[in-house]
C-alpha positions in Angstrom: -150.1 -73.2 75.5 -151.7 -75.2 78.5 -152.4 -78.8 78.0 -156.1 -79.7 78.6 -159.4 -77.8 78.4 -161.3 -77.1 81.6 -164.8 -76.3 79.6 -166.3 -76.8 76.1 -165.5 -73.1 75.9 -161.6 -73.6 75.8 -161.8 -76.6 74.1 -163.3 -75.1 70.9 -161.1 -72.0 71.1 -158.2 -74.5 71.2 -159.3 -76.3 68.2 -160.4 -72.9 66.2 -156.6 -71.4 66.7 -154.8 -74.8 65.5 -157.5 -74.7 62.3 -156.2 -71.1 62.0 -152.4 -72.1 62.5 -153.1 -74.5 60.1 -154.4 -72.4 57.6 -157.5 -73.9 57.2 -161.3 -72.6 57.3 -164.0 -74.2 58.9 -165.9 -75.9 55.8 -162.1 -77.3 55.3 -162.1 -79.3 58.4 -165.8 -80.3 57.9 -165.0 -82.2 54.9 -162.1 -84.1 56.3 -163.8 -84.9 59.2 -167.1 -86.3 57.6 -169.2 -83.3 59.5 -171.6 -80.1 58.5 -169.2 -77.1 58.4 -172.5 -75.7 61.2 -170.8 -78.7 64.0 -167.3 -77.3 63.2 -168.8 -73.6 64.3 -170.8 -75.0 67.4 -167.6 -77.0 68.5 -165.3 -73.9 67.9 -167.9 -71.9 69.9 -168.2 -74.0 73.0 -171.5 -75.2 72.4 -172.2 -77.8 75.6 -174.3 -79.9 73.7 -172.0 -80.6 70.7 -172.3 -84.2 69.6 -169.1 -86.9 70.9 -168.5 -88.1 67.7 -168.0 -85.2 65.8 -165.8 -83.7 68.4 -163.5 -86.1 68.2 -163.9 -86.3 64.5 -163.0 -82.4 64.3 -160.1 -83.3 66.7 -158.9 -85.9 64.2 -159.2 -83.8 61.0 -157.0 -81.2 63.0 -154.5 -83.9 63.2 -154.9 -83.6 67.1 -156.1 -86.2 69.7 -158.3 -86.7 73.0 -156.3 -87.5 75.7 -158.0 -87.8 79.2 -156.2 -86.9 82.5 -157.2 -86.9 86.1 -158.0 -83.5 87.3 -155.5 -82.5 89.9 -156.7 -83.5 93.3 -158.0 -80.5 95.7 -156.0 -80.6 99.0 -157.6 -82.2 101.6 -158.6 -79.5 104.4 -157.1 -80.0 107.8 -160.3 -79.8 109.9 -158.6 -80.3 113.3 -156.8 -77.6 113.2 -160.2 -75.8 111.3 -161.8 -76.4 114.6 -159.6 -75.8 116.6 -158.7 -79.4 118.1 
């Protein structure tokens, strides 16, 4: 599997199918993250709007962690030979 999640989309379908591998159900990982079984479903769903805290709570009870990376740069577009120059 890929590391890193591009959108909140990803992310909770990352975090539903390690819950699964783990053999646990949603209410399961709201009580050993401190959170409302309802956040684990908006999380797993991708909802944009999720709060910070219990994402990373969720992540925690799922024994998983938050890493941030810089997004691979875009190459930079050669405009001399664009235009012609």
């Amino acid at each position: 599997m890929q590391r890193g999640s591009r959108s909140t989309q990803d992310l909770g379908a990352r975090l539903r199918l390690r819950r699964e591998s783990m053999g646990l159900t949603q209410g399961d990982v709201a009580a050993r993250a401190g959170v409302t079984r309802q956040l684990v479903s908006r999380i797993e769903h991708g909802h944009p709007r999720a709060e910070i805290g219990g994402v990373i709570a969720v992540v925690r009870a799922l024994d998983a962690e938050v890493v941030l990376a810089d997004a691979p740069e875009a190459p930079t577009p050669d405009l001399d030979s664009f235009f012609g120059r």
